[in-house]
C-alpha positions in Angstrom: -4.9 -6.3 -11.3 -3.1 -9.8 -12.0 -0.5 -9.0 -9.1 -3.6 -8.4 -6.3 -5.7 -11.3 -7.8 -2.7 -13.7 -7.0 -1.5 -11.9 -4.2 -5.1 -12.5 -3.1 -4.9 -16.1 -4.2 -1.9 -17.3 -2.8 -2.8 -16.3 0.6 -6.1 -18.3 0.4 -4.2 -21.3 -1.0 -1.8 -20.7 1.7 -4.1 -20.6 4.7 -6.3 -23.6 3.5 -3.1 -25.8 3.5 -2.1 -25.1 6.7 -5.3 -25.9 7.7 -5.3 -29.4 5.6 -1.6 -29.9 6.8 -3.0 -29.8 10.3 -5.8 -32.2 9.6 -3.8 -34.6 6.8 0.0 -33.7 7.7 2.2 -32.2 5.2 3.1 -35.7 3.0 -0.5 -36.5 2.6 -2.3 -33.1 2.2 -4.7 -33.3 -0.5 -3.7 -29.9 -1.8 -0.3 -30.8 -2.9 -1.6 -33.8 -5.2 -3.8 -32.0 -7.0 -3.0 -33.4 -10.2 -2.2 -36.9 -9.2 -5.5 -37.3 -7.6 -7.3 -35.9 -10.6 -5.1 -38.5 -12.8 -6.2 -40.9 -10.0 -9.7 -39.9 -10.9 -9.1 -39.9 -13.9 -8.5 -44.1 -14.2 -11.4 -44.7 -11.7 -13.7 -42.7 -14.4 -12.4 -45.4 -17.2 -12.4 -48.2 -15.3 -16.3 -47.5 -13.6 -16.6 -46.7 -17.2 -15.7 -49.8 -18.8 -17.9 -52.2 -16.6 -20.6 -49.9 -17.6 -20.4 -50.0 -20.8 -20.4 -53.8 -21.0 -24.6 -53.9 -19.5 -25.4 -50.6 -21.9 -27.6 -50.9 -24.9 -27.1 -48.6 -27.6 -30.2 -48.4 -28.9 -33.2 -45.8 -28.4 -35.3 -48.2 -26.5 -33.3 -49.9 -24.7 -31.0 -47.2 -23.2 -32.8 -46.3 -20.1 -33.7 -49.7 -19.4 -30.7 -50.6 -19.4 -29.1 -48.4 -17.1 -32.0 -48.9 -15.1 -31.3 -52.9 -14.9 -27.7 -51.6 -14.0 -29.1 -49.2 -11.1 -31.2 -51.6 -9.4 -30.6 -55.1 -10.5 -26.7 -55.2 -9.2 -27.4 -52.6 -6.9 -24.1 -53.5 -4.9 -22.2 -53.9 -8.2 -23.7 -51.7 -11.0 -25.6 -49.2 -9.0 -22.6 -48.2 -7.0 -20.2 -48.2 -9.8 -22.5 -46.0 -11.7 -22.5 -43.6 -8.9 -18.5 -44.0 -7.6 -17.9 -43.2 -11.8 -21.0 -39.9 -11.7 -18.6 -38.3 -8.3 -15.2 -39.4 -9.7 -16.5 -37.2 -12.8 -17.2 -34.5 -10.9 -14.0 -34.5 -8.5 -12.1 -35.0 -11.9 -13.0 -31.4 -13.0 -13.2 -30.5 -9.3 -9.4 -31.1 -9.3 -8.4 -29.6 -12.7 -9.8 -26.5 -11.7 -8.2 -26.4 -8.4 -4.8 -27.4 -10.1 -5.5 -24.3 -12.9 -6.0 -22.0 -10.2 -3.3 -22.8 -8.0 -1.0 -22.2 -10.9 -2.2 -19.3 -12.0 -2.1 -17.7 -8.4 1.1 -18.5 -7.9 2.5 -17.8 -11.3 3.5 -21.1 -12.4 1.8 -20.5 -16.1 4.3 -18.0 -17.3 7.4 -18.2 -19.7 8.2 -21.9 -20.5 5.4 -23.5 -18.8 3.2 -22.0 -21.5 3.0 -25.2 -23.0 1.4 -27.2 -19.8 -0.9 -24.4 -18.9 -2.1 -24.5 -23.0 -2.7 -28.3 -22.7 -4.3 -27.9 -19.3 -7.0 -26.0 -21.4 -7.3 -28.5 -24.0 -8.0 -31.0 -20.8 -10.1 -29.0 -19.7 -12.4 -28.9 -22.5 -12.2 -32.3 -23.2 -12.9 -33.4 -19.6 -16.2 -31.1 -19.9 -17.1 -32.2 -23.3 -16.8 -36.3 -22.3 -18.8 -35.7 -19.3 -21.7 -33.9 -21.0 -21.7 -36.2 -23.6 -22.1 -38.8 -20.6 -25.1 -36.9 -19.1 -26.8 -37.9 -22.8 -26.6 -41.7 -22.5 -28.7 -42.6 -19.6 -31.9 -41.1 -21.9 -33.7 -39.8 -18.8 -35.3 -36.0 -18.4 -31.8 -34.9 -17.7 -30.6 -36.5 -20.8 -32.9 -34.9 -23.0 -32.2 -31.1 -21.3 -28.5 -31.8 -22.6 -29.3 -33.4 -25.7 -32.1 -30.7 -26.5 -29.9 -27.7 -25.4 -26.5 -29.5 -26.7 -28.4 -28.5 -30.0 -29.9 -25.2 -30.0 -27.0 -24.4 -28.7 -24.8 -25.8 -31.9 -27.8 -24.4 -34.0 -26.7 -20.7 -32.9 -23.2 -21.6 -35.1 -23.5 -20.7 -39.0 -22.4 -24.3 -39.8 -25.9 -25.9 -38.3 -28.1 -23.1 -38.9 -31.4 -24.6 -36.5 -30.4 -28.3 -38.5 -30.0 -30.0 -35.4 -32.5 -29.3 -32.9 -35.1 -30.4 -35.1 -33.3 -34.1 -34.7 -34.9 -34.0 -31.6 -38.7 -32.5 -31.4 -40.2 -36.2 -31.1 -39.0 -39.3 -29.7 -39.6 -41.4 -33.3 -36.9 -39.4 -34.3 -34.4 -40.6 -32.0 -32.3 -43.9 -33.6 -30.2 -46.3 -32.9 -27.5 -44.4 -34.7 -27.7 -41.6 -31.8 -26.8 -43.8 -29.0 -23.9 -45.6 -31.0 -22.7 -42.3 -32.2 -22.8 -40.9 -28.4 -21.2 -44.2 -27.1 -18.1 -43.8 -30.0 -17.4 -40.4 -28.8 -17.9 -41.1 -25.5 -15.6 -43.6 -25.4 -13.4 -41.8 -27.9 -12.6 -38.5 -25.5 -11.4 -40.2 -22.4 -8.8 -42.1 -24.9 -8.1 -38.7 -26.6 -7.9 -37.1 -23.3 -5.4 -39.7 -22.1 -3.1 -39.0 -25.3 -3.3 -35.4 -24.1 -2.8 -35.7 -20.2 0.5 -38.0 -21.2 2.3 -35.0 -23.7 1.1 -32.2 -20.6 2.6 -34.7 -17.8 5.8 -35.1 -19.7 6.5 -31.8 -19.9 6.9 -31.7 -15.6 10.3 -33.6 -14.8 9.5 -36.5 -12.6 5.9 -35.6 -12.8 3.8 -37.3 -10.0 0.9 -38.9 -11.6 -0.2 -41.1 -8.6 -1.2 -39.3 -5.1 0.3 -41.4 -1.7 -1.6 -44.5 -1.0 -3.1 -43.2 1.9 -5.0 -40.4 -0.5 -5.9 -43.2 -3.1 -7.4 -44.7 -0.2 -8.8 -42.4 1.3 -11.1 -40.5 -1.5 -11.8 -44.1 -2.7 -13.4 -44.8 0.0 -15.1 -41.3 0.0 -15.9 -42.2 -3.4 -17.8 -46.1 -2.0 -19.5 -43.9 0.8 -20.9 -41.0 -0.9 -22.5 -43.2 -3.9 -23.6 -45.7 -1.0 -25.5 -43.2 1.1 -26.4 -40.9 -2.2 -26.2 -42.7 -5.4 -26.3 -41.2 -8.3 -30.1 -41.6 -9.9 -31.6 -41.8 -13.5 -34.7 -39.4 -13.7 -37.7 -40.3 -15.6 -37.7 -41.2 -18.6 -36.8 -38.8 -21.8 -40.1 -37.5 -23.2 -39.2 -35.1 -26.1 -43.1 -34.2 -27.2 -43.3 -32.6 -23.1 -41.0 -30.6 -20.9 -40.1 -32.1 -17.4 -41.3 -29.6 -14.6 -37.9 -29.7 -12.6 -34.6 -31.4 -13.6 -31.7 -32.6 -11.1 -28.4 -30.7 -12.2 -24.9 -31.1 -12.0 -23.1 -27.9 -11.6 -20.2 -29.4 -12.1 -20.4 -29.8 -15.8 -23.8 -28.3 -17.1 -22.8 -24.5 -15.4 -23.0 -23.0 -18.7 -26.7 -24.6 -19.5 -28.3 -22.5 -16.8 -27.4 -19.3 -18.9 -29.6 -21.3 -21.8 -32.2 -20.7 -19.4 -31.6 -16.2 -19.5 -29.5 -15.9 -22.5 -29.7 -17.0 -26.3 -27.3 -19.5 -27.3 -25.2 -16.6 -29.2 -24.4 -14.8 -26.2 -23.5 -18.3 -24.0 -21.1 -19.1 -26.7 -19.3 -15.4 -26.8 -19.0 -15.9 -22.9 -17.7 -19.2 -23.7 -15.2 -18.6 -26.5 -14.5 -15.3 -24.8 -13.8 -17.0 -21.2 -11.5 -19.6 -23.3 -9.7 -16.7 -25.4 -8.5 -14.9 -22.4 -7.2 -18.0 -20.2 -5.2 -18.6 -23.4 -3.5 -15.5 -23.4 -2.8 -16.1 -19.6 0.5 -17.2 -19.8 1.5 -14.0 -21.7 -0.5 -11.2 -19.7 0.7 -9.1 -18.8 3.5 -9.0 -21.4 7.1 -8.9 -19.3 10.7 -9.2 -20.4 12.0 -12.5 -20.9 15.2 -13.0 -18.7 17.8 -14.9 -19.9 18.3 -17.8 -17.0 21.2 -18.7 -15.1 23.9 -21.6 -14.5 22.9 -23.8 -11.4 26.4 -25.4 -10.1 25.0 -28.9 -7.5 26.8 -30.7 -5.5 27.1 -33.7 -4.6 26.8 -34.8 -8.5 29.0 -31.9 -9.5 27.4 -30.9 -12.2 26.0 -27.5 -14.2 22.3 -26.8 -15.2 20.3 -24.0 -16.4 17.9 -22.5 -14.9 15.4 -21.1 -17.6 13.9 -17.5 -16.6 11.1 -18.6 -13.9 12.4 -21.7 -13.5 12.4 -23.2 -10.0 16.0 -24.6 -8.7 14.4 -28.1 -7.8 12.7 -27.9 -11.5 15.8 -27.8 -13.4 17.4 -30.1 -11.4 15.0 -32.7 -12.0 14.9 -32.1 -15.6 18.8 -32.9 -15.9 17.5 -36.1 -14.7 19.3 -35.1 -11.0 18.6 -37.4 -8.3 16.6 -33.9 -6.0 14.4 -35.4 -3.0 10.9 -33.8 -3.3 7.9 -34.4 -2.2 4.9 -31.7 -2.2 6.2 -29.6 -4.7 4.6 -26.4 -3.4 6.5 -25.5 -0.1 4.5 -27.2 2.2 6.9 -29.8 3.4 10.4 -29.0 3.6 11.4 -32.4 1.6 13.3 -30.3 -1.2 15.1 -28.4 1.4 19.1 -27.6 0.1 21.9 -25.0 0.6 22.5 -21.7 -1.2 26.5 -22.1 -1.0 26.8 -18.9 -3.7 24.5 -16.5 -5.1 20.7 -15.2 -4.0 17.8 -16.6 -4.7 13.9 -15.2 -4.6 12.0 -17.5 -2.5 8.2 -17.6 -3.2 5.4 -18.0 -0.9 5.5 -21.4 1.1 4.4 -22.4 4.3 6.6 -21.0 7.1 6.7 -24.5 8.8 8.7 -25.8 6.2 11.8 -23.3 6.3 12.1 -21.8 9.4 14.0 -18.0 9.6 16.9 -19.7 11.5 17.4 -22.2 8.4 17.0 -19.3 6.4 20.0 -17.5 8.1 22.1 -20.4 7.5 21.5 -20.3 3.9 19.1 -23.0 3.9 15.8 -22.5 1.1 13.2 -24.6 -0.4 14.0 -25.7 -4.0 10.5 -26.2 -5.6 9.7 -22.4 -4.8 13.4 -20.9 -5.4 14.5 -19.3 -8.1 18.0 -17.9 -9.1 18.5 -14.3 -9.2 22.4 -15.1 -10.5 24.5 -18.1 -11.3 24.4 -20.0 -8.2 26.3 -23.0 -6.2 23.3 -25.0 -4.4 24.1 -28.6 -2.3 21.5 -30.9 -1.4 21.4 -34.5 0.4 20.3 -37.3 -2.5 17.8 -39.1 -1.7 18.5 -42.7 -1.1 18.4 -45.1 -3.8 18.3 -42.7 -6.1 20.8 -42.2 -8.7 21.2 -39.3 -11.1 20.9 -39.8 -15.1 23.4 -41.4 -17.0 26.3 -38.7 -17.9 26.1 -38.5 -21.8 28.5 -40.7 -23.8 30.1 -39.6 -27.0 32.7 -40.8 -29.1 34.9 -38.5 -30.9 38.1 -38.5 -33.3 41.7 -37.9 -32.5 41.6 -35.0 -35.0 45.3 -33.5 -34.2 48.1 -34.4 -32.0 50.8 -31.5 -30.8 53.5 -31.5 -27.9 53.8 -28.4 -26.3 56.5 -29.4 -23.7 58.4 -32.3 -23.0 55.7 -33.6 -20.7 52.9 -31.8 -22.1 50.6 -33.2 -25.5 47.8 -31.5 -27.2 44.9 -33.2 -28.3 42.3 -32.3 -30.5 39.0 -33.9 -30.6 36.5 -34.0 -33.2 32.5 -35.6 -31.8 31.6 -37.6 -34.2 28.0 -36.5 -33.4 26.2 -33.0 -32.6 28.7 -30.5 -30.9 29.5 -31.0 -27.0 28.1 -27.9 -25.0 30.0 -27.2 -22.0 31.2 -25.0 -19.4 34.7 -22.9 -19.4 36.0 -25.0 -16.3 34.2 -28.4 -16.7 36.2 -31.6 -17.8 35.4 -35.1 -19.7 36.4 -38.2 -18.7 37.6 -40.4 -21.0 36.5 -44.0 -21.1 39.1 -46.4 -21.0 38.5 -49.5 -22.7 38.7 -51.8 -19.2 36.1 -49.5 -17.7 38.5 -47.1 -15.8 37.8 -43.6 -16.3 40.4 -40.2 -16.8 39.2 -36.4 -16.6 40.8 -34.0 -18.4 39.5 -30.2 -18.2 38.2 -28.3 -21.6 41.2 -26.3 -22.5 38.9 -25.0 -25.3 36.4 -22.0 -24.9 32.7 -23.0 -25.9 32.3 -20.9 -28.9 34.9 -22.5 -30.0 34.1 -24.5 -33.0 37.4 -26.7 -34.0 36.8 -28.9 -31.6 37.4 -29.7 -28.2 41.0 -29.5 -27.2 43.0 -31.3 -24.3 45.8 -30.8 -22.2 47.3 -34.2 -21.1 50.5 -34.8 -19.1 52.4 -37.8 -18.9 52.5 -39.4 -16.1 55.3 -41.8 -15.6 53.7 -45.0 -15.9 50.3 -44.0 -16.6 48.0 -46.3 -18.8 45.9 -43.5 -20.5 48.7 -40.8 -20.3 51.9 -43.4 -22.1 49.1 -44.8 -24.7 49.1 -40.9 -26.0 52.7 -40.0 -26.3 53.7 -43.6 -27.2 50.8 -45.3 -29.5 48.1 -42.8 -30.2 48.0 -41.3 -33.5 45.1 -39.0 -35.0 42.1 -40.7 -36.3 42.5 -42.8 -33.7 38.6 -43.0 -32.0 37.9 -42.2 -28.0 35.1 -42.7 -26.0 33.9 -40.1 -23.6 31.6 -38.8 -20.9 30.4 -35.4 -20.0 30.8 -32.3 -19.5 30.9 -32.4 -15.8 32.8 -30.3 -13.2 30.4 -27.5 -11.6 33.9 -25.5 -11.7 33.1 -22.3 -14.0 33.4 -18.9 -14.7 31.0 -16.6 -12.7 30.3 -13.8 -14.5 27.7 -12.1 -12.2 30.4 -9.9 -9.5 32.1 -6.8 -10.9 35.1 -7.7 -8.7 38.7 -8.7 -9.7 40.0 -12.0 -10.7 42.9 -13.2 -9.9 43.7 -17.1 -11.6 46.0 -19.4 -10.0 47.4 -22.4 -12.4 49.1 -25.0 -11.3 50.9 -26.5 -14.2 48.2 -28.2 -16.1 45.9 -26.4 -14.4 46.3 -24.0 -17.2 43.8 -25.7 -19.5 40.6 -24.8 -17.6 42.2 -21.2 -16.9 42.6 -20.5 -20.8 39.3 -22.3 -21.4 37.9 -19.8 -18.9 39.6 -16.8 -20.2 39.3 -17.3 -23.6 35.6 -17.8 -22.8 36.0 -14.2 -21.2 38.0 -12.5 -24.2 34.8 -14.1 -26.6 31.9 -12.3 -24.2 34.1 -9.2 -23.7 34.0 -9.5 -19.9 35.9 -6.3 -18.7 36.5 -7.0 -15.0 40.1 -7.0 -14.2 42.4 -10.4 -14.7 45.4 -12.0 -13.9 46.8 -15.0 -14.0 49.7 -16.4 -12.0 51.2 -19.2 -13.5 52.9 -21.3 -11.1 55.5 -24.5 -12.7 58.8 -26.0 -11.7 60.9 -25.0 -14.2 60.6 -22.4 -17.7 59.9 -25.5 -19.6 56.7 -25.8 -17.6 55.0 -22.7 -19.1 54.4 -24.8 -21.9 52.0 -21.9 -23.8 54.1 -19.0 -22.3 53.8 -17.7 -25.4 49.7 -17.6 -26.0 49.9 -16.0 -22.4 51.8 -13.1 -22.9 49.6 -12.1 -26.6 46.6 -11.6 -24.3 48.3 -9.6 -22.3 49.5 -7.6 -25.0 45.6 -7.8 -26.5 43.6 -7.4 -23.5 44.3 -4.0 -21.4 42.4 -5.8 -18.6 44.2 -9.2 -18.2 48.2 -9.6 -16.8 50.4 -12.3 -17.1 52.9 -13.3 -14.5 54.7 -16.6 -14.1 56.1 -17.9 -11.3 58.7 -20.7 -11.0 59.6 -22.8 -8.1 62.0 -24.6 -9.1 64.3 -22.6 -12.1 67.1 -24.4 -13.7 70.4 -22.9 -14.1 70.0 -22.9 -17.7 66.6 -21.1 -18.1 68.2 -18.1 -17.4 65.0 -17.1 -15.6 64.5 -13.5 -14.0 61.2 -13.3 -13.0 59.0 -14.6 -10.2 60.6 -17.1 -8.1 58.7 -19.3 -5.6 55.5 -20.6 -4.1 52.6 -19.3 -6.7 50.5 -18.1 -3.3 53.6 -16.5 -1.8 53.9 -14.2 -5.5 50.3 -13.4 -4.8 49.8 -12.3 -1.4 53.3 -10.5 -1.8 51.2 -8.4 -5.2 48.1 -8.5 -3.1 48.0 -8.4 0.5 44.4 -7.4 0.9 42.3 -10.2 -1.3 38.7 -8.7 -0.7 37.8 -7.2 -3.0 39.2 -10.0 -5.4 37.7 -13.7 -6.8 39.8 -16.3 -6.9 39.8 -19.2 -9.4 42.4 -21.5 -8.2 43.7 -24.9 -10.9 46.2 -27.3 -9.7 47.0 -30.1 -7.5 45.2 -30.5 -3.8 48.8 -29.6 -2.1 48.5 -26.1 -3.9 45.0 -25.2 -3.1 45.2 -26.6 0.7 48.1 -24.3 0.9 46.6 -21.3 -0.7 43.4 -21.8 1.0 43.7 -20.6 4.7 47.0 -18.0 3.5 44.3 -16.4 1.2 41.3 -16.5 4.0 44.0 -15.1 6.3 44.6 -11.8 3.9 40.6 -11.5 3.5 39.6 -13.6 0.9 35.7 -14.1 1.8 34.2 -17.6 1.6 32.1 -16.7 -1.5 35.3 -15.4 -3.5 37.2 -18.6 -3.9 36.7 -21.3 -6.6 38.4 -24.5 -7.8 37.4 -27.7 -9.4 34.1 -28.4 -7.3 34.6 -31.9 -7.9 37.0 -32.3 -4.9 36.5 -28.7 -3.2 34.2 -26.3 -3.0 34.7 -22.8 -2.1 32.7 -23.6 1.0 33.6 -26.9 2.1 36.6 -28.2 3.5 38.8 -30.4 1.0 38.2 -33.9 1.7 41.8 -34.6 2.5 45.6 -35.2 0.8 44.2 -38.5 -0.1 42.2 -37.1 -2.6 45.6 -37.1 -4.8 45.1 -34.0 -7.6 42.4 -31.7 -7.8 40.5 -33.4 -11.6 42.2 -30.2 -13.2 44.2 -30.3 -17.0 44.4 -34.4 -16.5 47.4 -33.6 -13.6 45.8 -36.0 -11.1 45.5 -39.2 -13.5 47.1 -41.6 -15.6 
């Protein structure tokens, strides 16, 4: 029954925009800004609100006068503010209940966004309950219908038990202590409500709390025109010894005190309470399995999100604090348009002008309706001026030192705050005290929990790399930045891997596969190790034990350049050359290449060439992509195992 009601739903959403895209154009329909135009509202209520208040007499006398004085002594001042604040009411809930609706049609009140629908309620309510309360101040016939029924209403409640309707049989029984009590809570709500609207609107990255100007213009000046040629009226005055005849209403608010009229207040309240219950449970009706999300790679920032179960693309991107253009939010406009480089994703409903089936083809989607069906690689264009959040700064502890070659140190390090979660594949870079930066890989596996562990060569006249094999010493402190990289282990293809290393490439390789051992991935690996000389293979040793542990991971190094005294009888060589000769069809493989730029622009087009598909290839995305051309030799070292930098 849910599925057809929002099947139903989104089509009538649907076709109404593309009418109001016709009429507005897509960056200015009204539709899209539901909820900035009812926060828009929202200020014009208080504002209105406040003047009025300053010419209101709380008092049982003077009320109606009062707002009578207001009405028709500063007709062009009062009386119109009095009615521009009556209609921005009533648009206020006007636009709440649209913007309820349109998330609930199109099932964006599910899973984590329980939270915002919840609070969306409690707005709601509150909106409803401030506005009735307003109906009471003016003290006309209309005022003493909702003060009257307010309280046989409340009476039906055990806690009143008929106490409060007899506050109001004559109108000597009305004080002053009425209208300052309705003024406090009156004035009370809206700042209540505010409190409120500011947790729910946090919860929505980059949450857009103000419509274009164009709309604030526009249904401001809808606002001027409608109280101009309609304005909003005080009825005679309260008489609570007689019953008025006939009553103007506001169906806007007072919906549930025409039931007063055919039910008892019992029954009002059960439909109610009842009505209230069941939108609550919303968000978990019917009851469905949780998934479990999925990693988000992004260029250009190079980085790695997750995507909660439900979870838009453009939604977790802007959460990460990720500079994403967008712009309507709801597939109307094509602003948030990107590329799928890897993966599927399940588009929802949007309007076919903005994503055409050619743009489709060419692996094109909307972000604000896309969701991941796997992990994914997604590109986008920033938009300009924007910049994406800071990268998270740590500082850590040198907690233990090791050589493992002649050219090769390990470094242990030890966050001096909560533990660094990362990425088998991503890197840090290290910040150097003159504002220079160095990335070195995670040679560590996640789960791992003694710390994060380095691979750093020396590089002959290096700054960063000489300061560790000639002055560093442990307990020595290091700043830090990350984990970035949106190089990492995809776990979502049944096919093969085959890992290239190139040198210190190795350190994201046994970060990766270490990562792999932990989950007990079973998919067939193998790791080509490609250095000059046997001194090279500087944990030769830790390679072979998983081979020996793991009946679905192989070992095989490859040296180009053996010395006479290493005695060496293995693979000799280019690392692509061993491959392709062990390989010759790369189909149905994935590869996961780490090492410099010269090795991966050489394997690149030899591995194409034996049928490596586009999707299948992946290296350090933060010079190459599996589907983009490497940016040239100039780029120096692909940021793998610190091998590029000093």
């Amino acid at each position: 029954m849910f599925h057809k009601l929002q099947s139903l739903g989104q089509g009538v959403f649907l076709r109404i925009e593309s009418l109001f895209n016709a009429a507005f154009g897509d960056r200015h329909n009204p539709l899209y800004f539901l909820g900035a135009i009812t926060y828009f509202l929202l200020w014009i209520v208080i504002f209105t609100g406040l003047y009025l208040y300053a010419f209101f007499e709380t008092s049982a006398v003077n009320a109606y006068a009062s707002v009578e004085a207001m009405t028709h002594g500063q007709r062009y001042a009062g009386g119109v503010l009095r009615s521009v604040h009556r209609y921005a009411s009533d648009g206020m809930v006007l636009g709440m209940l649209l913007h309820l609706a349109r998330h609930f049609v199109f099932d964006h009140h599910r899973g984590f966004r329980w939270f915002s629908w919840i609070s969306g309620l409690a707005l709601l309510w509150m909106a409803y309950a401030s506005g009735i309360n307003g109906y009471m101040l003016p003290w006309d016939r209309l005022a003493q219908f909702v003060v009257t029924a307010t309280a046989e209403w409340f009476d039906a409640l055990p806690m009143f038990s008929g106490s409060l309707a007899r506050n109001f049989l004559y109108d000597a029984s009305v004080s002053d202590r009425l209208f300052s009590l309705l003024s406090f809570v009156h004035i009370g709500l809206p700042l209540a409500l505010l409190a409120v609207l500011w947790v729910h609107t946090q919860r929505v990255p980059r949450a857009t709390t103000h419509p274009p100007r164009q709309l604030m213009a526009g249904v401001l000046l809808m606002l001027v025109v409608l109280s101009l040629f309609k304005p909003a009226l005080s009825q005679p005055p309260a008489e609570l010894a007689t019953l008025a005849p006939a009553i103007e209403f506001d169906w806007f608010y007072l919906p549930a005190y025409a039931l007063l009229y055919k039910w008892d207040a019992a029954r009002v309240w059960m439909l109610v309470g009842g009505a209230t219950f069941v939108f609550a449970l919303l968000p978990w009706l019917p009851p469905r399995r949780r998934g479990s999300g999925f990693s988000i790679a992004i260029h250009p920032d190079e980085r790695i999100v997750f995507a909660r179960s439900g979870e838009t693309l453009l939604e977790a991107g802007l959460r990460e604090g990720l500079p994403m253009p967008f712009e309507c939010r709801n597939g109307g406009c094509g602003e948030c348009k990107g590329t799928v480089l890897y993966g599927e994703v399940k588009l929802g409903m949007h309007q076919e002008s903005a994503l055409s089936a050619a743009e489709r083809a060419q692996g094109k989607t909307l972000f604000c309706c896309a969701e991941a069906l796997c992990d994914l690689e997604i590109e986008y264009v920033p938009q300009p001026g924007m910049h994406a959040a800071p990268v998270k700064q740590h500082v850590a502890r040198v907690e233990k030192m090791q050589r493992l070659s002649h050219d090769v140190m390990l470094l242990r390090l030890r966050s001096a705050g909560a533990q660094t979660h990362f990425h088998a594949g991503q890197y840090i870079n290290i910040l150097l005290d003159n504002g220079e930066k160095r990335s070195f890989s995670f040679a560590s596996a996640p789960h791992a929990a003694d710390g994060i562990e380095l691979q750093v060569r020396l590089i002959p006249g290096g700054r960063f790399t000489t300061q560790v094999f000639t002055a560093m010493k442990e307990g020595d402190a290091l700043h830090f930045e990350g984990p970035l990289g949106a190089f990492y282990l995809r776990e979502d293809s049944v096919k093969p891997i085959i890992f290239v290393a190139g040198s210190t490439g190795f350190a994201p390789v046994k970060s990766m596969l270490e990562h792999a051992f932990h989950t007990g991935l079973k998919r067939r690996m193998i790791l080509y190790w490609g250095v000059r000389s046997r001194r090279d293979l500087y944990h030769d040793d830790l390679a072979r034990k998983w081979a020996l542990e793991h009946d679905n991971f192989s070992y095989i190094p490859v040296l180009s350049e053996p010395r006479s005294e290493d005695r060496w009888q293995g693979r000799t060589g280019l690392v692509h050359e061993a491959i392709l000769a062990d390989h010759p069809d790369l189909s149905a493989h994935q590869i996961y290449a780490c090492g410099s730029v010269q090795m991966v622009e050489a394997i690149q087009p030899a591995f194409a060439a034996h049928g490596m598909g586009p999707d299948d290839c992946f290296s350090d995305a933060f010079h190459l992509a599996p589907q983009r051309a490497l940016s040239g030799v100039s780029s120096e070292m692909v940021k793998l195992g610190g091998s590029g930098h000093a």
